[in-house]
C-alpha positions as CSV (number, residue, x, y, z in Angstrom):
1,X,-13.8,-8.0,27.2
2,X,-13.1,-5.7,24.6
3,X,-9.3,-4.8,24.0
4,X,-8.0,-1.4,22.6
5,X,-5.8,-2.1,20.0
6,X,-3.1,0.9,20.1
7,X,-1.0,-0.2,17.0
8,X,1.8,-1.7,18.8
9,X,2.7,-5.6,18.1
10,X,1.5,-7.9,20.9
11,X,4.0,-8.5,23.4
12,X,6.7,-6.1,21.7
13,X,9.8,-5.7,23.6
14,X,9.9,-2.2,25.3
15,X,13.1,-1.4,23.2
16,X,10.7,-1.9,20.4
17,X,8.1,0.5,22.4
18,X,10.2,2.9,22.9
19,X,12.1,3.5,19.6
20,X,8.2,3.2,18.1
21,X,7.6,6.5,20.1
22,X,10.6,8.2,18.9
23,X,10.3,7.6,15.0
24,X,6.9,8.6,15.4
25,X,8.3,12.0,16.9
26,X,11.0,12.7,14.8
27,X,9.0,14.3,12.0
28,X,8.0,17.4,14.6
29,X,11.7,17.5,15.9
30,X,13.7,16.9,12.5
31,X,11.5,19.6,10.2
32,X,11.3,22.5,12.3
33,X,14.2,24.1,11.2
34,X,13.2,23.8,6.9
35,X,12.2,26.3,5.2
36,X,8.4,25.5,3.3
37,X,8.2,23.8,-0.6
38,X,9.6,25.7,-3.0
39,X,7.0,26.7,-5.5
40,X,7.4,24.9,-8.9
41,X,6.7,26.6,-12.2
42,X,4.5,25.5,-14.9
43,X,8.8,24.6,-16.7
44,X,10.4,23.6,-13.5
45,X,12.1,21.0,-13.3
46,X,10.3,18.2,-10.6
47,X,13.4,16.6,-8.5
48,X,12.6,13.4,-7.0
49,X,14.1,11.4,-4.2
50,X,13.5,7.3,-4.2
51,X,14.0,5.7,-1.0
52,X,14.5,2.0,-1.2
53,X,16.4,0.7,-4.3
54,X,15.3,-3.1,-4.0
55,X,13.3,-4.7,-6.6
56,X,10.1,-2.3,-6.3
57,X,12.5,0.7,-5.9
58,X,13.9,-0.1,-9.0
59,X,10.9,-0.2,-11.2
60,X,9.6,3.2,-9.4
61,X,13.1,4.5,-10.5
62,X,12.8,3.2,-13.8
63,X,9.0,4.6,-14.0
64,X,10.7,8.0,-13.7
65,X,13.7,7.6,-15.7
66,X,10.9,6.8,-18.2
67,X,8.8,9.5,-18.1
68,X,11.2,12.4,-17.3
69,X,11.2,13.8,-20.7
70,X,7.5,14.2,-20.9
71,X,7.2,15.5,-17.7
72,X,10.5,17.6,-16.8
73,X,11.9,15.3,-14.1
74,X,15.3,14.5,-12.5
75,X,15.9,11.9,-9.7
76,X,18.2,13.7,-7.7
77,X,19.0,11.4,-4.5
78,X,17.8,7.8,-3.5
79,X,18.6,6.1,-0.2
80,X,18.8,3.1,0.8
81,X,19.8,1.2,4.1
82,X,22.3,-1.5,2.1
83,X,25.2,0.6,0.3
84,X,25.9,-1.8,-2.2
85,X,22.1,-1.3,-3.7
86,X,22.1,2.0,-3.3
87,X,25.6,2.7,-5.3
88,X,24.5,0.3,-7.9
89,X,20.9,2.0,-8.1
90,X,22.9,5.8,-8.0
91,X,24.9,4.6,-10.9
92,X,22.9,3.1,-13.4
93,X,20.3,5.9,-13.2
94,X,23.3,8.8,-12.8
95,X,22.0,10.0,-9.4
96,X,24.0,12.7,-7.7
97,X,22.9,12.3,-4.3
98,X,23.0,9.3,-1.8
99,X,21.8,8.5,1.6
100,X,21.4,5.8,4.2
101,X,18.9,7.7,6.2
102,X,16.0,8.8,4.9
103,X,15.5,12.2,6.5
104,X,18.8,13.4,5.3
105,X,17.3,12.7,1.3
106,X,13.5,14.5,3.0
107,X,16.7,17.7,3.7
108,X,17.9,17.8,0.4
109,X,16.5,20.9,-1.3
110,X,16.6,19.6,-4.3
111,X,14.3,16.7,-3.7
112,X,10.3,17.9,-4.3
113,X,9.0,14.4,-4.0
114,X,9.5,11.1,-2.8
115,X,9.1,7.5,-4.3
116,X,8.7,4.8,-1.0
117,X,9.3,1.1,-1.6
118,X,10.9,0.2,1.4
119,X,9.7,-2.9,3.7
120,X,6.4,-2.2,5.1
121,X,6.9,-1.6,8.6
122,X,8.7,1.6,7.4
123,X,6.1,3.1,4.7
124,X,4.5,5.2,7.1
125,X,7.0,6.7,9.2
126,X,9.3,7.7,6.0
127,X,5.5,9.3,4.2
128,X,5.1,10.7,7.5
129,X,7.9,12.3,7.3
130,X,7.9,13.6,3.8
131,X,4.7,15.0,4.4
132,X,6.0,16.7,7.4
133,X,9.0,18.2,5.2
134,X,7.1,19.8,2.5
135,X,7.4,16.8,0.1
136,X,4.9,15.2,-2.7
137,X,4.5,11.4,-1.8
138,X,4.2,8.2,-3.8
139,X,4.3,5.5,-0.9
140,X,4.2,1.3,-1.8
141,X,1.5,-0.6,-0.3
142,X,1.0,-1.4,2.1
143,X,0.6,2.3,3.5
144,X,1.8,0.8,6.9
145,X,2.4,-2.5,8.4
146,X,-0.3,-4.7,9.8
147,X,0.5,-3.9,13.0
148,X,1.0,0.2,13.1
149,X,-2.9,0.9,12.8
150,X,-2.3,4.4,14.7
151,X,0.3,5.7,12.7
152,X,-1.5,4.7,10.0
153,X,-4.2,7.5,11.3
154,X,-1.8,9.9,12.1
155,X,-0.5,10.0,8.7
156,X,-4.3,10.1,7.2
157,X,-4.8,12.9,9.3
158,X,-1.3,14.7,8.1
159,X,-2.2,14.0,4.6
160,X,-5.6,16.0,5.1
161,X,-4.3,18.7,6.6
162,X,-1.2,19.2,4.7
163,X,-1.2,20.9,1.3
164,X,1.0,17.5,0.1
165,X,-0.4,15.2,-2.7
166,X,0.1,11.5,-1.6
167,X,-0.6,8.5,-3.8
168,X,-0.7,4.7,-2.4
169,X,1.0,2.1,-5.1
170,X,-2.0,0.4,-6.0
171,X,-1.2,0.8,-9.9
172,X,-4.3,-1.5,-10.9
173,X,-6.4,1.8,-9.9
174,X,-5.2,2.9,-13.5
175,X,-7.6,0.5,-14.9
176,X,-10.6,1.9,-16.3
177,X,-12.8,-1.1,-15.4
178,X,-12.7,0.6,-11.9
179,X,-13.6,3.5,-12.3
180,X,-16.4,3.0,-14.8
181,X,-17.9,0.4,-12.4
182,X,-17.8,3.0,-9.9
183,X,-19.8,5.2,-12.2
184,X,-22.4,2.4,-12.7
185,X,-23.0,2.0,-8.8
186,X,-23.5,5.4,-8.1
187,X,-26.1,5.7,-11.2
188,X,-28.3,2.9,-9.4
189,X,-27.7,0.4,-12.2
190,X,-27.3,-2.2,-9.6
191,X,-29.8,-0.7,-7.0
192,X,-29.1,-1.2,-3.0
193,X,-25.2,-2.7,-2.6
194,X,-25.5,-5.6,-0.4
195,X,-22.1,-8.0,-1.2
196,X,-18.9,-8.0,-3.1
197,X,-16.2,-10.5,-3.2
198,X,-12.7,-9.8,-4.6
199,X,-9.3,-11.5,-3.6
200,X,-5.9,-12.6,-5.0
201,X,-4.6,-16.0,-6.2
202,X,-1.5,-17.4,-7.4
203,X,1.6,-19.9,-6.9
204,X,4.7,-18.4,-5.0
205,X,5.0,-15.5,-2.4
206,X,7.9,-13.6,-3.6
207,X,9.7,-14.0,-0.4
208,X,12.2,-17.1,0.0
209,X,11.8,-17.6,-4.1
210,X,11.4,-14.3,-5.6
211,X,13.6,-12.1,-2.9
212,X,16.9,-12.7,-3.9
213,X,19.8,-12.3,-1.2
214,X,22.1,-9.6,-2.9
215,X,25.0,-10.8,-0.6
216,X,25.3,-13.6,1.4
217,X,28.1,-12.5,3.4
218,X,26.6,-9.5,4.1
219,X,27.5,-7.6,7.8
220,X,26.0,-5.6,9.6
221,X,28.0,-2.5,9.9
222,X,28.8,1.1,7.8
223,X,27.5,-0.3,4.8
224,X,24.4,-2.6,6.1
225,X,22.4,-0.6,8.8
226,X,21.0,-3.9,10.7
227,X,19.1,-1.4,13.0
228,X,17.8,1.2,10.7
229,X,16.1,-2.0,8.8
230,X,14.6,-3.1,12.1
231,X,13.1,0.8,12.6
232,X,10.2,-0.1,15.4
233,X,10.3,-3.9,14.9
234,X,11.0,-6.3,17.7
235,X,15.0,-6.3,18.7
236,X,16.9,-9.3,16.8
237,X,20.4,-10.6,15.8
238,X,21.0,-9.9,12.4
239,X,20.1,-12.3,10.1
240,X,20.8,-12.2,6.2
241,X,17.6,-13.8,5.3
242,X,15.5,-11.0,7.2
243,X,17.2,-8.4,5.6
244,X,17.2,-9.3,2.1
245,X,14.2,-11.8,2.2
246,X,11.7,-9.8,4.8
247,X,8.3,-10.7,3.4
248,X,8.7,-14.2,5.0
249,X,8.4,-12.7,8.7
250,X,5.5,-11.3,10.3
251,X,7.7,-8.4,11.9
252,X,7.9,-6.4,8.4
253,X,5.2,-8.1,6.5
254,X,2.3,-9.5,6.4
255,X,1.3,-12.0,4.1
256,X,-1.3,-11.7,1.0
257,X,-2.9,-9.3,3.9
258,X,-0.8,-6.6,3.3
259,X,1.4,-7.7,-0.6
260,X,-1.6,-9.0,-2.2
261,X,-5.0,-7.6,-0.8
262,X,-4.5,-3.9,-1.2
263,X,-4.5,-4.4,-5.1
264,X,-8.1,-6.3,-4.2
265,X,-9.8,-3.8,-1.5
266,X,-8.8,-1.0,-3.2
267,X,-10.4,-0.5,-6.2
268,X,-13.2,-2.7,-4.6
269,X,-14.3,-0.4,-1.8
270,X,-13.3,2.4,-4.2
271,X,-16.5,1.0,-6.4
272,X,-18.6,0.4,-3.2
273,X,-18.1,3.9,-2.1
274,X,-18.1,2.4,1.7
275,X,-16.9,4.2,4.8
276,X,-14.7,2.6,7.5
277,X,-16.1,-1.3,8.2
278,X,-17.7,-2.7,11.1
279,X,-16.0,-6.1,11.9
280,X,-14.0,-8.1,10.2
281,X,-13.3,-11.5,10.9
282,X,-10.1,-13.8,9.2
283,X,-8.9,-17.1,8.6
284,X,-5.7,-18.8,7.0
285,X,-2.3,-19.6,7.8
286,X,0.7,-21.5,6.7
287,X,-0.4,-24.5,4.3
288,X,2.5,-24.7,1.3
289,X,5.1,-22.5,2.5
290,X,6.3,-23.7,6.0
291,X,10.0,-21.8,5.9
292,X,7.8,-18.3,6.1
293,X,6.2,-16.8,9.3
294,X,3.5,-15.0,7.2
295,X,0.0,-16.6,6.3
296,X,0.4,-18.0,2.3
297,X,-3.3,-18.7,3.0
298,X,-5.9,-16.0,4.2
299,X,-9.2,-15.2,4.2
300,X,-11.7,-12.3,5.3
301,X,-15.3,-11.3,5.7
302,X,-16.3,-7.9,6.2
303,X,-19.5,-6.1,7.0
304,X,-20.1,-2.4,6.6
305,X,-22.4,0.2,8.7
306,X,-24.0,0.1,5.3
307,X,-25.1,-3.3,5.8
308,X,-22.7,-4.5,3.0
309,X,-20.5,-7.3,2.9
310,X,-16.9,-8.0,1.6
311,X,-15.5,-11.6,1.2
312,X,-11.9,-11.1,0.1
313,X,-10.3,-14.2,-0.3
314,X,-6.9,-16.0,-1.8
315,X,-3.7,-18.1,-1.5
316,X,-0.6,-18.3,-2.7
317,X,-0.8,-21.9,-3.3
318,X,-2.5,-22.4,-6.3
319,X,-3.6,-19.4,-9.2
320,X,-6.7,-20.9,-10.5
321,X,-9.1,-18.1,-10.6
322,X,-13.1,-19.3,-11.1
323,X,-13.5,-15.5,-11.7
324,X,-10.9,-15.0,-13.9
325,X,-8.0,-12.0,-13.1
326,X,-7.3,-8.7,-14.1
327,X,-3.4,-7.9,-13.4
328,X,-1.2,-10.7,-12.1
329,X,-3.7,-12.9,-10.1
330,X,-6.2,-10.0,-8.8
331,X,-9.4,-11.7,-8.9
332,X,-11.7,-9.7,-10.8
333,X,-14.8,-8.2,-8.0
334,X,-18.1,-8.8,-8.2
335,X,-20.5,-6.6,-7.1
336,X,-23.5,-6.9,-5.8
337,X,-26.8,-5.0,-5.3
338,X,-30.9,-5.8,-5.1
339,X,-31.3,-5.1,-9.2
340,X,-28.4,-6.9,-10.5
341,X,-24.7,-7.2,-10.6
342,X,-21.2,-6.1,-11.9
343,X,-18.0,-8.3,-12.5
344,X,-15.6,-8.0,-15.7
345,X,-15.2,-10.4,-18.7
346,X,-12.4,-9.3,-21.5
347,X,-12.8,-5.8,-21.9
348,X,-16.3,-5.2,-20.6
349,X,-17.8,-4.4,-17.9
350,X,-21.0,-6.8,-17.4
351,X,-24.4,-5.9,-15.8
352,X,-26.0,-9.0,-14.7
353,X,-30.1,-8.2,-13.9
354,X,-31.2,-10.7,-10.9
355,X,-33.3,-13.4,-11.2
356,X,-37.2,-12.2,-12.2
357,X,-35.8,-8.6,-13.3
358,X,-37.3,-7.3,-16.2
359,X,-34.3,-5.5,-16.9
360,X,-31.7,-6.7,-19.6
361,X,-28.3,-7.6,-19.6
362,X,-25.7,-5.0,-20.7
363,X,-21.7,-5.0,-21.6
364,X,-19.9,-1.5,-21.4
365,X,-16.4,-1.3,-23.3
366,X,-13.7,-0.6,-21.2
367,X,-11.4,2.2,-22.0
368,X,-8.4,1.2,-21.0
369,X,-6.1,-1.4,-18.9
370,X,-4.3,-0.9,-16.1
371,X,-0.6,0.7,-16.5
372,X,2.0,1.3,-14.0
373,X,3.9,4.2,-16.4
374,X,0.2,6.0,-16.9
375,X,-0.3,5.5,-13.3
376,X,2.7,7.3,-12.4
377,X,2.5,10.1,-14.7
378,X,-1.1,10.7,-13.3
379,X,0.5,11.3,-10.0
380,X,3.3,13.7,-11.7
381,X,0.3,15.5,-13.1
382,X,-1.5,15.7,-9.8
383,X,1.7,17.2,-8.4
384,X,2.1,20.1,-11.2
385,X,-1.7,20.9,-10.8
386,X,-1.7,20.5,-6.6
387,X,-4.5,17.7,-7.4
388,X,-4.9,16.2,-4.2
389,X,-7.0,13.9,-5.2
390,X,-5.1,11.4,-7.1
391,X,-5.8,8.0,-8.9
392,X,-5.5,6.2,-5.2
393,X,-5.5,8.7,-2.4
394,X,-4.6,8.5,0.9
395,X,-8.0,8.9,2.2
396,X,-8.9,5.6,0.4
397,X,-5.6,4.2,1.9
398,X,-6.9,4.9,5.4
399,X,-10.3,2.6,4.7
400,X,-8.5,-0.4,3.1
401,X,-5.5,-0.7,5.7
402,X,-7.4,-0.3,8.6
403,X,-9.6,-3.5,7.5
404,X,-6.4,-5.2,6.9
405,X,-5.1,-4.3,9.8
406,X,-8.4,-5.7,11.5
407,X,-8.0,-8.5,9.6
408,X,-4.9,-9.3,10.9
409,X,-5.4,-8.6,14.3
410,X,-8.4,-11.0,14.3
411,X,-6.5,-13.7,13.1
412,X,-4.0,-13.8,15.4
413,X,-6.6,-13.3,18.3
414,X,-9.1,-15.5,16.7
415,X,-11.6,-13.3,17.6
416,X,-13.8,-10.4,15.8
417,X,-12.0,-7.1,15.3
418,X,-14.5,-4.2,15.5
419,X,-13.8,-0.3,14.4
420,X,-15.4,2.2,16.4
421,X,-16.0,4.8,14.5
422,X,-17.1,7.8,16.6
423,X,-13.7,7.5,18.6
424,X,-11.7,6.2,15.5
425,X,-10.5,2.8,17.4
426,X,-10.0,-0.4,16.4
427,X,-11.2,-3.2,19.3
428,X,-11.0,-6.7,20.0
C-alpha cells in the first residue's frame, strides 16, 4: 500500500506536529503589518542581514565583507540563536544590529537581503519567511531538511510567485564546466540522454571532528535558545553536542544526503535538463562513524519520466575518486547519451563518441573554476538587476531536494519512494 508522505518525521511527537504547523504559519501572521521592499537605486546602498553566524555563516559574512566595495553593501544585522556567536560575529564585522529571532532581523528596514546558514531543518521556514517579508534570499543547502518535503513546495511555490530573487548555496554552479556541458547536451552532441552518475567522496563528516563545541558549559537559557534551535524537530533535553555538533543527528541533518549531494545533483540535473524523478530507491548507513545518527555511507538510483537514470553515490569513509573531483571531493558527472558521452579531465570538457561512432573525440576549454566570491557577487548582481534567475535557482532547488528527500525516505522504509507528479506528492 502506497503511503502519502506529508513531510512530517515518522512518528514525530505532536508537540513537534504542532509547533511544525505554527512556524509554517507565521510568515502570513508576522508580515502583514510591513510595508513592501523599498526600491533600490542603481547607487543604493544593498543592506544585508546574515542569519546564522557558525562556521558557514561566517564565510557568507566574510563573502560580503569582501565584496562590499565593489558592489555597495553593508551587513546591517545578523542573528543567531547562541549569543556568544552572534556578539563575536557583530563585532569582528562592525554590525550594528543583533537578533536571536530571525523574524525580528526579516523587520528591520534596513535589511534588503538575507544570508541563511543555519541547521537545515530551519533553511526553509527562515527563506520562507524572507520571501514573505519582501527580502532577496541566499539560503545554504540543503533548501530544507530531509524530512520537510511540503514546505519545501510551499516555498518553491512562494519563490515563483514572489517578485524575490532566491539563490540555493551550491557555489560549485560557478564552475563553467557546468554550464558549458549543459550547452553540449542541449546541442545533441551526445544524442538521447539515457544515464549519469555523479556523487561525493571523502574522509571525515564535519560533524563530531570538524563542528567544534564553542562552549562546553553552555546553558540553555537568555543567551542559548535550546527551543528556538529545536524549531519543528522532535522535543529533547538539551544536549551540548546537538546544539553545537547537529550534523551527527538525523533530526537536523541528514547525512551526505543533504551536506554532500546537493553539490552533486545540482549541477548534474542542471546538465540533464530533467523534470521532477520517478522513483528513487537508497542504500547506506553507518559503517566508520558509529557516534553519529546520520548515514556516513549512502547511495541512490534514480530514474526519470524521461527514461533517464541517475546513480549518485559516495562515503565519507574513504576520498579515493576513480573519476577524479572537481571542488573538495565532488565527483566529477558523467553523462551519458546514445552518441557519446561527457565527464571532465583538467580543464576540459571531454566528448567521448560510443563504441562504432564515426564521430571523433573532442576536448572544450573550460572558462573558468568554480568560486564562492564570483558566486556570490552573481547573486548581488541578480538582485540590482531583479534577475530571478540566478546561477542556482530555486526552481532547480525544488527538483534536487525533493529526490533527496525521496531518497531518504526510502531508506528508512526500505522501500521505493515514488513522485507523483500530476498531484505534486511524494509516495511510498
Amino acid at each position: 500500500m502506497k503511503i502519502l508522505q506529508t513531510g512530517t518525521t515518522p512518528a514525530l511527537p505532536r508537540r513537534g506536529f504542532l509547533k511544525q504547523s505554527f512556524l509554517a504559519g507565521s510568515a502570513a501572521i508576522s508580515w502583514t503589518a510591513l510595508s513592501s521592499r523599498r526600491v533600490l537605486g542603481a547607487n543604493d546602498r544593498l543592506g544585508f542581514g546574515v542569519i546564522g553566524t557558525g562556521g558557514r555563516g561566517h564565510s557568507h559574512l566574510d563573502a560580503i565583507d569582501k565584496l562590499k566595495a565593489d558592489h555597495n553593501l553593508a551587513i546591517v544585522a545578523v542573528c543567531d540563536a547562541f549569543r556568544p556567536r552572534l556578539q563575536a560575529a557583530a563585532g569582528r564585522y562592525s554590525v550594528p544590529k543583533q537578533y536571536m529571532d530571525h523574524r525580528e532581523l526579516l523587520q528591520d528596514p534596513n535589511v534588503d537581503a538575507v544570508s541563511i546558514a543555519t541547521p537545515d531543518h530551519w533553511h526553509g521556514y527562515q527563506a520562507l519567511d524572507a520571501i514573505e517579508a519582501g527580502k532577496d534570499v541566499y539560503c545554504e543547502k540543503p533548501v530544507t531538511h530531509w524530512r520537510q518535503f511540503e514546505l519545501t513546495k510551499r516555498l518553491a511555490h512562494a519563490v515563483e510567485k514572489s517578485n524575490q530573487v532566491f539563490q540555493l548555496g551550491t557555489q560549485g554552479m560557478s564552475d563553467g564546466a557546468w554550464s558549458l556541458m549543459r550547452q553540449l547536451v542541449q546541442d545533441g552532441l551526445i544524442g538521447q540522454l539515457i544515464h549519469a552518475e555523479c556523487g561525493f567522496f571523502r574522509i571525515g563528516d564535519w560533524g563530531e571532528r570538524g563542528m567544534p563545541i564553542d562552549d562546553p558549559n553552555a546553558k540553555p537559557g537568555d543567551d542559548l535558545k535550546w527551543e528556538t534551535f529545536l524549531g519543528d524537530s522532535p522535543e529533547r533535553p538539551f544536549d551540548v553536542s546537538r546544539f553545537f555538533r547537529w550534523r551527527m543527528y538525523r533530526d537536523y541533518a541528514g547525512g551526505p544526503a543533504t551536506d554532500l549531494f546537493p553539490h552533486s545533483l545540482t549541477p548534474t540535473l542542471n546538465i540533464m535538463g530533467v523534470g521532477m524523478p520517478g522513483e528513487v530507491v537508497a542504500v547506506g548507513g553507518i559503517l566508520r562513524y558509529e557516534e553519529r545518527e546520520v548515514p556516513d555511507t549512502y547511495n541512490m538510483l534514480i530514474n526519470y519520466p524521461e527514461r533517464i537514470t541517475v546513480a549518485c553515490l559516495g562515503t565519507q569513509g574513504n576520498s579515493y575518486n576513480a573519476t577524479g573531483a572537481r571542488g573538495s571531493g565532488q565527483r566529477i558527472p558523467v553523462i551519458r547519451g546514445w552518441e557519446g558521452s561527457l565527464t571532465v579531465e583538467k580543464d576540459e570538457v571531454v566528448f567521448i563518441p560510443v563504441e562504432g561512432s564515426k564521430a571523433e573525440p573532442r576536448r572544450f576549454p573550460i572558462e573558468k573554476g568554480e568560486s564562492f566570491l564570483d558566486f556570490y557577487s552573481s547573486f548581488i548582481t541578480c538582485i540590482r538587476k531583479r534577475q530571478k534567475e540566478t546561477l542556482s535557482p530555486m526552481h532547480l532547488a525544488y527538483k534536487v531536494q525533493t529526490t533527496l528527500h525521496m531518497g531518504m525516505l526510502a531508506l528508512h522504509s526500505g522501500k521505493t519512494a515514488q513522485f507523483d507528479r500530476e498531484k505534486e506528492e511524494i509516495v511510498i
